[in-house]
C-alpha positions as a Markdown table, in Angstrom:
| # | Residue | x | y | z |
|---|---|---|---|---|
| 1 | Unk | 5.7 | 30.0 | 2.4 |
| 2 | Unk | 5.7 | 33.1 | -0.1 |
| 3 | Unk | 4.8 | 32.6 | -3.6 |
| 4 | Unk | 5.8 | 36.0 | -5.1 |
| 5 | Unk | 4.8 | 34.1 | -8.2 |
| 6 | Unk | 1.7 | 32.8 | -8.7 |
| 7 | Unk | 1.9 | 29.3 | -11.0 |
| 8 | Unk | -0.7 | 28.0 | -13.7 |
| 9 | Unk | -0.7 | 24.7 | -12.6 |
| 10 | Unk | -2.6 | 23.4 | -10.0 |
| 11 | Unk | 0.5 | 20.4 | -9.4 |
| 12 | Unk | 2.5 | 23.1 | -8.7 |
| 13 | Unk | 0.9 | 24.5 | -6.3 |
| 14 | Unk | -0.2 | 21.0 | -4.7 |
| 15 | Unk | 4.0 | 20.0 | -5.0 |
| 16 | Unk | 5.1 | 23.3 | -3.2 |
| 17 | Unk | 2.9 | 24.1 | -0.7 |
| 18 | Unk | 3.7 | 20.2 | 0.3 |
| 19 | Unk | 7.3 | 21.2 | 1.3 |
| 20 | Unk | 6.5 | 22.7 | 4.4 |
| 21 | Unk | 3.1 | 20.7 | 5.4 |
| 22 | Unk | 5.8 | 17.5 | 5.9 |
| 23 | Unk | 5.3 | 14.5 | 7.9 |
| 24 | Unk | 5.5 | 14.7 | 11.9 |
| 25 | Unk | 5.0 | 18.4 | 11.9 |
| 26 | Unk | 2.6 | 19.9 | 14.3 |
| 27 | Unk | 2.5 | 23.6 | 13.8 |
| 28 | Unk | -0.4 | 24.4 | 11.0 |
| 29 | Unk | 1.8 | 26.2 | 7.6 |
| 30 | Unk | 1.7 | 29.7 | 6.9 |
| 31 | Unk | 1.0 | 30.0 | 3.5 |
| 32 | Unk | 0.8 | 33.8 | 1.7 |
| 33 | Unk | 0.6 | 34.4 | -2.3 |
| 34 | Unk | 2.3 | 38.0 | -3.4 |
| 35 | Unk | -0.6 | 39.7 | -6.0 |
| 36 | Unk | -1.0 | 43.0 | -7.7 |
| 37 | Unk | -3.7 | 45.0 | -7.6 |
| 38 | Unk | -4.8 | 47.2 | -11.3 |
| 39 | Unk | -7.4 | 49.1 | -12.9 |
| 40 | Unk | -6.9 | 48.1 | -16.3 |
| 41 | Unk | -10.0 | 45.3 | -16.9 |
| 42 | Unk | -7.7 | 43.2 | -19.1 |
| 43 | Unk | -5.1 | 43.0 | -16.6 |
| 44 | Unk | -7.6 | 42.8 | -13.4 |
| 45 | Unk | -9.6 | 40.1 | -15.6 |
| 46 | Unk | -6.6 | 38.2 | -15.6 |
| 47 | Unk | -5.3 | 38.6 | -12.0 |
| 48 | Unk | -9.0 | 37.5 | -11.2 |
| 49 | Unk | -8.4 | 34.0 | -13.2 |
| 50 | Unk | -5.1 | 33.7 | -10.6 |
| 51 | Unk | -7.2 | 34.6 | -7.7 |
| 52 | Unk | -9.5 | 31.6 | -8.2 |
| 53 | Unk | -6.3 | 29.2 | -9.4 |
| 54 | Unk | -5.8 | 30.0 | -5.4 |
| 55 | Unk | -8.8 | 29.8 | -3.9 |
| 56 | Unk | -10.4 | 26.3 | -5.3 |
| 57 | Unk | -6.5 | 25.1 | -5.0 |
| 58 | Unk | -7.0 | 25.8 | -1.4 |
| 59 | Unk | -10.7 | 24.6 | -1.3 |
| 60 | Unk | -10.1 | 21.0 | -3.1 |
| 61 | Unk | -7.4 | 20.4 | -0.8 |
| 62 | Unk | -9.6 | 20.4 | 1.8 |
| 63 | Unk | -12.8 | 18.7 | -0.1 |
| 64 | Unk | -11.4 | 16.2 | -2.6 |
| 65 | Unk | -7.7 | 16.3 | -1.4 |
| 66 | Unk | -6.0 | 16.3 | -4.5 |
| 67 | Unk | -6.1 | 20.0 | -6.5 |
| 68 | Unk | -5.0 | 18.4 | -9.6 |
| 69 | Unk | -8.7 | 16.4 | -9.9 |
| 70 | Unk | -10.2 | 20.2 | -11.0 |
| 71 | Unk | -8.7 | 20.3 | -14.7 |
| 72 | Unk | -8.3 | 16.9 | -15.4 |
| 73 | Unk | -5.5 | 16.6 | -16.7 |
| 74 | Unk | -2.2 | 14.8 | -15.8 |
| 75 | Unk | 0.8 | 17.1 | -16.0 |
| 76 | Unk | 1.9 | 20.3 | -15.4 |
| 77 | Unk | 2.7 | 21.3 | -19.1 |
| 78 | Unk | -1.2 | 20.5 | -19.7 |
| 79 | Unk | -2.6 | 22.4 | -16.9 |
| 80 | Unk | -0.6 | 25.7 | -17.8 |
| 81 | Unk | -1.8 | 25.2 | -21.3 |
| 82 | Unk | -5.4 | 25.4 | -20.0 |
| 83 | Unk | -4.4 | 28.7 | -17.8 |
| 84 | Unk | -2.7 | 30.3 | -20.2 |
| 85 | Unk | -5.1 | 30.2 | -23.1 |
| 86 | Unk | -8.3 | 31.1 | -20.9 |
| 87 | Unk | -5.9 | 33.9 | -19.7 |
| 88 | Unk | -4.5 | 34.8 | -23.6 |
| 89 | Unk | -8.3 | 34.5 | -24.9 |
| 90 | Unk | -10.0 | 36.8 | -22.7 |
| 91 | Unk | -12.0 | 34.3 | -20.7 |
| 92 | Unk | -14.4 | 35.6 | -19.1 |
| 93 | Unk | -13.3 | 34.4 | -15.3 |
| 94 | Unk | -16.9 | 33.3 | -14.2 |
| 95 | Unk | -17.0 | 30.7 | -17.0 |
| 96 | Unk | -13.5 | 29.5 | -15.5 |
| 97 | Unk | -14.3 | 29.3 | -12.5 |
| 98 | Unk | -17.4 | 26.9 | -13.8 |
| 99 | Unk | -14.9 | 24.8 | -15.4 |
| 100 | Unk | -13.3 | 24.0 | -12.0 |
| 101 | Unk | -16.3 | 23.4 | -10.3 |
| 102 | Unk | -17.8 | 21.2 | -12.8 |
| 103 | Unk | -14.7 | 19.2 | -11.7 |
| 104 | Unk | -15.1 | 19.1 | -8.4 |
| 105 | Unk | -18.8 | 18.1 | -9.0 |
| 106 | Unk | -17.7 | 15.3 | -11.1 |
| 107 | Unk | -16.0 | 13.8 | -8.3 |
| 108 | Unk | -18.8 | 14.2 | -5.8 |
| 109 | Unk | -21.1 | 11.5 | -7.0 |
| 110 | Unk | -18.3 | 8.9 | -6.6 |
| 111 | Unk | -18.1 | 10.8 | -2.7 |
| 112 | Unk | -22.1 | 10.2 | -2.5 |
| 113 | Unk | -22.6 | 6.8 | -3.8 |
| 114 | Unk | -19.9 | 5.5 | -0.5 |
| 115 | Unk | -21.4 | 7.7 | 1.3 |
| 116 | Unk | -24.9 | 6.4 | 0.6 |
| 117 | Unk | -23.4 | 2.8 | 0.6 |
| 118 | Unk | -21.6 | 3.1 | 3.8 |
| 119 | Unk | -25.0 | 4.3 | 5.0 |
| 120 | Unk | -27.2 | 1.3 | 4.6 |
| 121 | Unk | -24.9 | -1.4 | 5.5 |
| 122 | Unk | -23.8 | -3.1 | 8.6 |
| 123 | Unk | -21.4 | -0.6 | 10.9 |
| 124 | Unk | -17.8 | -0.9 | 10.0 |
| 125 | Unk | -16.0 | -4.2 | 12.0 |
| 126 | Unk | -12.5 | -4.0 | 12.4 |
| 127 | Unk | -10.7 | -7.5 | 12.3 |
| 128 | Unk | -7.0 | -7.7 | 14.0 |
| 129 | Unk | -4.9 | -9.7 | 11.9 |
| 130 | Unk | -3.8 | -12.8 | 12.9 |
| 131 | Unk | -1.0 | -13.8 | 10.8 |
| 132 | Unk | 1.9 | -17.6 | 11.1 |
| 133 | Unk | 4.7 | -14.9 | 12.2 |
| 134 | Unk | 4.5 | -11.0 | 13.2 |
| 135 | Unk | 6.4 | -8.6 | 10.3 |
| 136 | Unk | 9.9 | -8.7 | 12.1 |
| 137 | Unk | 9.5 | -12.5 | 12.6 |
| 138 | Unk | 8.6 | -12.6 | 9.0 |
| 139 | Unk | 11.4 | -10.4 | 7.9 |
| 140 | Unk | 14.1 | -11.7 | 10.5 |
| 141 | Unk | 13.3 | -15.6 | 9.6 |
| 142 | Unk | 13.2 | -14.9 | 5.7 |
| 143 | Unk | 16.8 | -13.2 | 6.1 |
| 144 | Unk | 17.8 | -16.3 | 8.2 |
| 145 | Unk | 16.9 | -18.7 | 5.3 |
| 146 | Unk | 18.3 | -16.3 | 2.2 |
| 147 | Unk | 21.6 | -16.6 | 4.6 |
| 148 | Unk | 21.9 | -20.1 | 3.6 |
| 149 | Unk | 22.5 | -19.6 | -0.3 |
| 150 | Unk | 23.3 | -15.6 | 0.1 |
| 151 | Unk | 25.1 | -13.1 | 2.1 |
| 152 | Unk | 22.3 | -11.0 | 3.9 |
| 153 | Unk | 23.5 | -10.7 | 7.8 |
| 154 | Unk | 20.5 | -9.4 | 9.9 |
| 155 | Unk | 20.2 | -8.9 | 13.6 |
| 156 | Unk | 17.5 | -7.6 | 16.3 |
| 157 | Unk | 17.9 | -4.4 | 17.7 |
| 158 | Unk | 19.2 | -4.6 | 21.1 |
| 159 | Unk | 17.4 | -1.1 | 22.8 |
| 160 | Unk | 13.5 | -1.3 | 20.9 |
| 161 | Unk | 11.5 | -4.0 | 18.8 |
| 162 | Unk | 13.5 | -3.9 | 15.4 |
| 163 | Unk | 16.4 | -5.2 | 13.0 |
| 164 | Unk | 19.3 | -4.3 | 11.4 |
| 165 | Unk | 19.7 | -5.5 | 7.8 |
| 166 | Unk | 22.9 | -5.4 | 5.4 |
| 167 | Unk | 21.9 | -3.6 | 2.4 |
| 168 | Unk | 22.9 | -5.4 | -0.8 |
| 169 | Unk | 23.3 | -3.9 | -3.8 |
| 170 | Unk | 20.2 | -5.2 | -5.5 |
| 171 | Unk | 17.8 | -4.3 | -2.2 |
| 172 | Unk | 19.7 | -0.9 | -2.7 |
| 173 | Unk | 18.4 | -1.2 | -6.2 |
| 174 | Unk | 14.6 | -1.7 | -5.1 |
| 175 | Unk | 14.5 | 0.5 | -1.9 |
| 176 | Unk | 15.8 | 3.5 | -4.6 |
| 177 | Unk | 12.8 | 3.5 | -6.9 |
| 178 | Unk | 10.4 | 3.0 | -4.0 |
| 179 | Unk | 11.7 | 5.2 | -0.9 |
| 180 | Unk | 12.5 | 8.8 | -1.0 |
| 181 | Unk | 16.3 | 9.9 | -1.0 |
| 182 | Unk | 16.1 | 11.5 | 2.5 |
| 183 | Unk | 14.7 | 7.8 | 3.2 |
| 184 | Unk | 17.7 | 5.9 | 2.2 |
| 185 | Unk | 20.3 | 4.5 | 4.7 |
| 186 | Unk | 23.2 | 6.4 | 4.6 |
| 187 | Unk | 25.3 | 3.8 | 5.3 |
| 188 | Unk | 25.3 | -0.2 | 4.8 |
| 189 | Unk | 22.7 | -1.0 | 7.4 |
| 190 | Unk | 18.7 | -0.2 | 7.5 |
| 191 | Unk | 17.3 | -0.1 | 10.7 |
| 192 | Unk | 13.7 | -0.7 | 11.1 |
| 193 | Unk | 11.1 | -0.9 | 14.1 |
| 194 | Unk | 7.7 | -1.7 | 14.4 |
| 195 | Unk | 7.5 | 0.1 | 17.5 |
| 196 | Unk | 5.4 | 3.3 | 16.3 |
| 197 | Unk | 5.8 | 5.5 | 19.6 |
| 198 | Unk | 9.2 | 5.3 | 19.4 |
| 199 | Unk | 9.4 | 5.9 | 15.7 |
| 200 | Unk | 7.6 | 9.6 | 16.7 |
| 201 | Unk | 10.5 | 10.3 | 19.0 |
| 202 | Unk | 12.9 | 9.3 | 16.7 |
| 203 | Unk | 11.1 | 11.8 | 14.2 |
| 204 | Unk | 10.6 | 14.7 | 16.5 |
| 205 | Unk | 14.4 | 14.1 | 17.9 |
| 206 | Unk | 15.7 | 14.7 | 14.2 |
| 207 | Unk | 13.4 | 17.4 | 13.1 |
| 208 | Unk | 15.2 | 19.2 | 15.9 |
| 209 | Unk | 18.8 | 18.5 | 14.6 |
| 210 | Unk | 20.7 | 21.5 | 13.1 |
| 211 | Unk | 20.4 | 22.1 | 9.2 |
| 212 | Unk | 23.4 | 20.4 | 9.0 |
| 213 | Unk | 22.8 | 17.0 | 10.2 |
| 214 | Unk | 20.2 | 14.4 | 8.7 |
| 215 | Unk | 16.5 | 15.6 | 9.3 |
| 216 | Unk | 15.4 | 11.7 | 9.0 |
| 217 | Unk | 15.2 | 9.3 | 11.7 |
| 218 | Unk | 18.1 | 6.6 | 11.9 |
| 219 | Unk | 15.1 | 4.1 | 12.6 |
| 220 | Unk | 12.2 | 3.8 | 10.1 |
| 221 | Unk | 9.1 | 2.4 | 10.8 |
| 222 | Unk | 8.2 | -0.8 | 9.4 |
| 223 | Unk | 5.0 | -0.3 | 8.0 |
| 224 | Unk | 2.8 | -2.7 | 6.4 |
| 225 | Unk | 3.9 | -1.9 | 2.8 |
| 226 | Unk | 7.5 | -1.5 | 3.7 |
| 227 | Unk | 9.4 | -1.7 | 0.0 |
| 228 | Unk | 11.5 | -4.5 | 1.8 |
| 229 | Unk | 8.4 | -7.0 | 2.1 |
| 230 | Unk | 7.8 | -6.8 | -1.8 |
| 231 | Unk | 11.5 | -7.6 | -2.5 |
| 232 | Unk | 12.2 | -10.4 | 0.2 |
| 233 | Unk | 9.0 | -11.5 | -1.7 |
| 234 | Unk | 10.3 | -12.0 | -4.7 |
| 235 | Unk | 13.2 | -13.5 | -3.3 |
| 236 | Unk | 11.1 | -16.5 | -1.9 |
| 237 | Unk | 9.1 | -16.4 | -4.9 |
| 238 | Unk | 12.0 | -18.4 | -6.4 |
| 239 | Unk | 12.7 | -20.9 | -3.5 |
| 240 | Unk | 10.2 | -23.5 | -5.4 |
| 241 | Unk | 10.0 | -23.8 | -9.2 |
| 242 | Unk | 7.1 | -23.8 | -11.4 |
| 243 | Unk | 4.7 | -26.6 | -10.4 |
| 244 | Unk | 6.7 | -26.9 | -7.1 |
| 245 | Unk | 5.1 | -26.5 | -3.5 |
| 246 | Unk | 6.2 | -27.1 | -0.1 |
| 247 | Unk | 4.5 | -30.5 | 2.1 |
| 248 | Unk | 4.9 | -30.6 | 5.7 |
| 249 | Unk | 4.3 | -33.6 | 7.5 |
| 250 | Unk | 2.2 | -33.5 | 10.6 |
| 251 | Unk | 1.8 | -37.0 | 12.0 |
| 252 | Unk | 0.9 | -35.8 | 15.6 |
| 253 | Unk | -1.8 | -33.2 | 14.3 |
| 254 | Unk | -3.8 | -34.6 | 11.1 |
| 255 | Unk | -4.9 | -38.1 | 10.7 |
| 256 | Unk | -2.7 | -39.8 | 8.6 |
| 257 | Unk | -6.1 | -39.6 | 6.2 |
| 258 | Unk | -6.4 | -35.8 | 6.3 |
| 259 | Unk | -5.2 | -33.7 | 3.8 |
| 260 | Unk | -4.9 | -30.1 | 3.6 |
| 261 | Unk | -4.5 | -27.7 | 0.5 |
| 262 | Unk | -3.4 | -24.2 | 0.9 |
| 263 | Unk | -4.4 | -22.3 | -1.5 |
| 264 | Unk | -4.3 | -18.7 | -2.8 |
| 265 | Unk | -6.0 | -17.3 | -6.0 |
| 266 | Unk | -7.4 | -14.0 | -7.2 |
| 267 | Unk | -10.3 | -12.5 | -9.3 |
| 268 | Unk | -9.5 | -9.3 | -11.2 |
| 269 | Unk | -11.0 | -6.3 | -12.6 |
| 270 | Unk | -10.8 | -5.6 | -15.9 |
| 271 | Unk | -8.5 | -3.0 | -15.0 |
| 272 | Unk | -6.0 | -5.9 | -13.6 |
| 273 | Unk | -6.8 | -4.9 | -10.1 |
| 274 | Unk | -7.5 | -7.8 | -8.0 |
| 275 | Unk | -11.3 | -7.8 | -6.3 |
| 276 | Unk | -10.7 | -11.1 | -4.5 |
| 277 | Unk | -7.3 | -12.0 | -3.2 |
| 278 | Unk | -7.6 | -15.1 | -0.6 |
| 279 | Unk | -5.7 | -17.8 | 1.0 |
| 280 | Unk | -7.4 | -20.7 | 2.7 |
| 281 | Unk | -7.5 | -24.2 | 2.8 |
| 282 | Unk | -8.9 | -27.2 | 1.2 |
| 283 | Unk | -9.8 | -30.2 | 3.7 |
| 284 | Unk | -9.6 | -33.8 | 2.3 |
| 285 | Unk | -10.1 | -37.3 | 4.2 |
| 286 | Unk | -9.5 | -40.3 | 2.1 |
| 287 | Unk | -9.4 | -38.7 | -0.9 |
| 288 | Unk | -12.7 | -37.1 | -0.4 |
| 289 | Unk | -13.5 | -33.1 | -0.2 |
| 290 | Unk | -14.6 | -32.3 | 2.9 |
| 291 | Unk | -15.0 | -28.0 | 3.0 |
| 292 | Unk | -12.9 | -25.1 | 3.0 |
| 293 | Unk | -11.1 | -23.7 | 6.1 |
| 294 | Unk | -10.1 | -20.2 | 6.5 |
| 295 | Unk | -6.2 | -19.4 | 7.2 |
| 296 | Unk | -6.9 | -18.9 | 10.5 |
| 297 | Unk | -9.0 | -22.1 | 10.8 |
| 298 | Unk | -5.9 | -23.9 | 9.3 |
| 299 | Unk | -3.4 | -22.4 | 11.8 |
| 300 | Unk | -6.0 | -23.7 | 14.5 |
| 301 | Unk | -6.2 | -27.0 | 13.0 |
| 302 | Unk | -2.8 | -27.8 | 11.9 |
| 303 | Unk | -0.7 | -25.8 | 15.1 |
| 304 | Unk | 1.7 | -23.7 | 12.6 |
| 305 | Unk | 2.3 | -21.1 | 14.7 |
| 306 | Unk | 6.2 | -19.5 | 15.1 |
| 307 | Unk | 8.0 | -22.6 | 16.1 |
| 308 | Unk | 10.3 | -24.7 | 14.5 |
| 309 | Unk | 8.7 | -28.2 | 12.6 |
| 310 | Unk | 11.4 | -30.9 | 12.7 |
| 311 | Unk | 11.6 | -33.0 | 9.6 |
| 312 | Unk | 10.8 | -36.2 | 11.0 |
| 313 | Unk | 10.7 | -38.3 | 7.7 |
| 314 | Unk | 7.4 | -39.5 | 7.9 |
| 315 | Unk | 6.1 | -38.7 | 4.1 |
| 316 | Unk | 6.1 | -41.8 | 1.9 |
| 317 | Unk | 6.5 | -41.4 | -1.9 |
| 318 | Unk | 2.9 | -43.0 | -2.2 |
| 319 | Unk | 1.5 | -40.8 | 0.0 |
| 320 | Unk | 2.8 | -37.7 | -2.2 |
| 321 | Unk | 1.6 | -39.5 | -4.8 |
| 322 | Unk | -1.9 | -40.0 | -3.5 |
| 323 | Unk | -1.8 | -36.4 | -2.4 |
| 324 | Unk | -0.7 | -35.2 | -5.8 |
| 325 | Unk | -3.9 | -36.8 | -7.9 |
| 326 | Unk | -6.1 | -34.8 | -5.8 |
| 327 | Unk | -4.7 | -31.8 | -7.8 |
| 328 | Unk | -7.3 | -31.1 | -10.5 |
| 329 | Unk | -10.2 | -31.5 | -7.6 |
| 330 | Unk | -8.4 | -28.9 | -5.4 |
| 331 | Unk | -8.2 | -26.2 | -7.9 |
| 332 | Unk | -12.0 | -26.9 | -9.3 |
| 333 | Unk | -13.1 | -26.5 | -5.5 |
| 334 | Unk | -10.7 | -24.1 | -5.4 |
| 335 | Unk | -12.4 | -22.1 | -8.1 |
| 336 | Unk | -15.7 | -23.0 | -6.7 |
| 337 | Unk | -14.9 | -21.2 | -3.3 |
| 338 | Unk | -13.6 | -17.9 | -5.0 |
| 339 | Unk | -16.8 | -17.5 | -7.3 |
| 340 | Unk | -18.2 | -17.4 | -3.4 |
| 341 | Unk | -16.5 | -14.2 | -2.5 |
| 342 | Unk | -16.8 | -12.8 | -6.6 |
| 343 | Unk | -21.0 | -13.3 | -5.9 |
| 344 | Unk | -21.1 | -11.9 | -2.6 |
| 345 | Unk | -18.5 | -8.6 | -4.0 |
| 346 | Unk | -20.7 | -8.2 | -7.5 |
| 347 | Unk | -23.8 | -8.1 | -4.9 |
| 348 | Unk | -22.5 | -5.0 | -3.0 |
| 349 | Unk | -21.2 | -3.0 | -5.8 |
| 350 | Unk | -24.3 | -3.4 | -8.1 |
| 351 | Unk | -26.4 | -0.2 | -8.2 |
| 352 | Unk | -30.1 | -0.6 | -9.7 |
C-alpha cells in the first residue's frame, strides 16, 4: 500500500492499512507513505507533525494495538480536528509528540496492573468445556424443534463436520447487522463447519480464485460467537412464557425424593457488564436443601447427555406442586451461592 496522502486521523490510518493485513494472509504487507521534503521551517515543522502521525501509528499498533487509543478521541472528524489545529497553530512538534505519548502512557498502567496480577497468582489452567450437546448438535437439534411450528429445513454436510441451514428472512435480518457483506451467503443456504483445518483450505482455496469470483469461503467456520447462536437464542427464548420452565422426569435416575433446580443468574457491573454469569444446580431431598452442584456435576448425576428422554408420564400434579413451593428457597440459595463467586471476584480485583 501507497498513501500518496498522508491522513490526520489516526482511524484512518488504522481502517486502510487493515485492507491489505486481511484474514488468512501469510505474506507480511508492504506499507510505504509518499512525503515531501522542504526548507521552509513552517512547512518542514508541519511535515514533521505527519511524520510522527506515522511513526507512533505504526508503533501503537504494535504496543497497544489500537492507534486510535493515542488522541482519545472517538471519530475521525475529532482526530483531524486535533491535527489540524496543532498544524494551523504552529505547534511546536515535540509538544505533539508528548501529547501522543502521554496516551500511550495512560494505557500502560492498566497493561502493568495484569501484568503484575497475572504474576502473583496461580499459572493459568485451561478447562475444556464440557457442554449437554456440541455446537452443531446444538444448532442442528434447535433447527429440528423450530421445524415443528416454523419452516427452517437444516441438514448435515455430507463431505466435513457441518450443516446447511435455509436462510429466512428474519435470520437474514440478524446475520446483516452482525456479519460482513463479503460474509453473507450468496444464496438461500449458509454452510457452516466446525472443522477449523478444513475452514483454512477453504480460505486459502478462495484467496486464490480470480478477481472475479467470490474471495470468501462457501463454508464458514462456526465459531463460538457465531451471530446464528444469539438469534436461535432468542428464538427459544420464547418456547416458555414468563414464570414458565421446563420439568423432566427422571424416575430411573433420581429418587423419587430428589429434586434438582437448574438455575442461571448474573451479577453486573455498574457498567451492565455481567462479572458472574453461572448455571448450576440446586439439590433438594424431601423438601430439604441439600448443596449446590455444578453443571457438570448435574450432567453426571442426572445422565442428560445427547440422547433422546422419552416422556414416560410419571410426574403427578402433586408432585409439581410440591416442587413448585420450593421456589422462594431455591432462588434465596440461589442468591446465596452467587454472592460466593461476587466475594471470591471482589477479592481478586481489589488493589490496596
Amino acid at each position: 500500500m501507497i498513501h500518496f496522502d498522508i491522513p490526520w486521523s489516526l482511524m484512518v490510518f488504522q481502517q486502510r492499512n487493515g485492507r491489505i493485513d486481511r484474514y488468512g494472509q501469510k505474506k507480511r504487507p508492504d506499507i510505504r507513505y509518499m512525503l515531501i521534503e522542504s526548507n521552509n521551517p513552517r512547512i518542514k515543522g508541519d511535515m514533521r507533525i505527519i511524520e510522527i502521525l506515522i511513526t507512533k501509528e505504526e508503533q501503537a499498533l504494535k504496543n497497544i494495538g489500537d492507534p486510535a487509543l493515542l488522541l482519545g478521541k472517538f471519530s475521525i472528524e475529532d482526530e483531524e480536528l486535533v491535527v489540524s489545529e496543532a498544524i494551523e497553530g504552529g505547534s511546536d512538534p515535540s509538544a505533539f509528540e508528548a501529547t501522543l505519548d502521554s496516551g500511550e502512557e495512560e494505557f500502560d498502567p492498566f497493561e502493568a496492573l495484569m501484568a503484575a496480577s497475572a504474576e502473583d497468582s496461580a499459572p493459568v489452567q485451561v478447562k475444556t468445556e464440557e457442554t449437554l450437546f456440541s455446537d452443531l448438535d446444538y444448532l442442528y437439534q434447535a433447527f429440528a424443534y423450530l421445524n415443528h411450528s416454523e419452516s427452517h429445513p437444516v441438514e448435515k454436510l455430507q463431505t466435513v463436520s457441518g450443516l446447511e441451514v435455509m436462510v429466512t428472512p428474519d435470520m437474514r435480518k440478524r446475520l446483516t447487522a452482525l456479519l460482513p457483506e463479503e460474509a453473507m451467503p450468496q444464496g438461500d443456504y449458509l454452510r457452516l463447519s466446525d472443522d477449523k483445518a478444513f475452514c483454512m483450505t477453504e480460505m486459502k482455496r478462495s484467496m486464490q480464485n480470480s478477481m472475479a469470483e467470490t474471495a470468501w469461503p462457501k463454508v464458514q467456520y462456526l465459531w463460538k460467537l457465531h451471530p446464528l447462536f444469539s438469534w436461535v437464542n432468542d428464538k427459544a427464548g420464547l418456547l416458555f412464557g414468563r414464570g414458565e420452565a421446563p420439568i423432566l422426569g427422571l424416575p430411573d435416575v433420581l429418587n423419587p425424593s430428589e429434586a434438582i433446580f437448574i438455575v442461571t443468574g448474573s451479577i453486573p457491573n455498574m457498567k451492565s457488564t455481567p462479572l458472574v454469569d453461572e448455571w448450576f444446580g440446586l439439590l433438594y431431598e424431601n423438601g430439604v436443601y441439600r448443596g449446590s452442584l455444578t453443571m457438570n456435576e448435574v450432567l453426571k448425576k442426572t445422565n442428560l447427555r445427547n440422547v433422546n428422554i422419552p416422556n414416560s408420564n410419571t410426574l403427578t400434579e402433586e408432585s409439581i406442586a410440591d416442587t413448585a413451593k420450593l421456589l422462594p428457597d431455591v432462588v434465596e440459595k440461589a442468591k446465596q451461592y452467587l454472592q460466593g463467586f461476587y466475594s471470591s471476584h471482589a477479592k481478586r480485583i481489589l488493589v490496596r
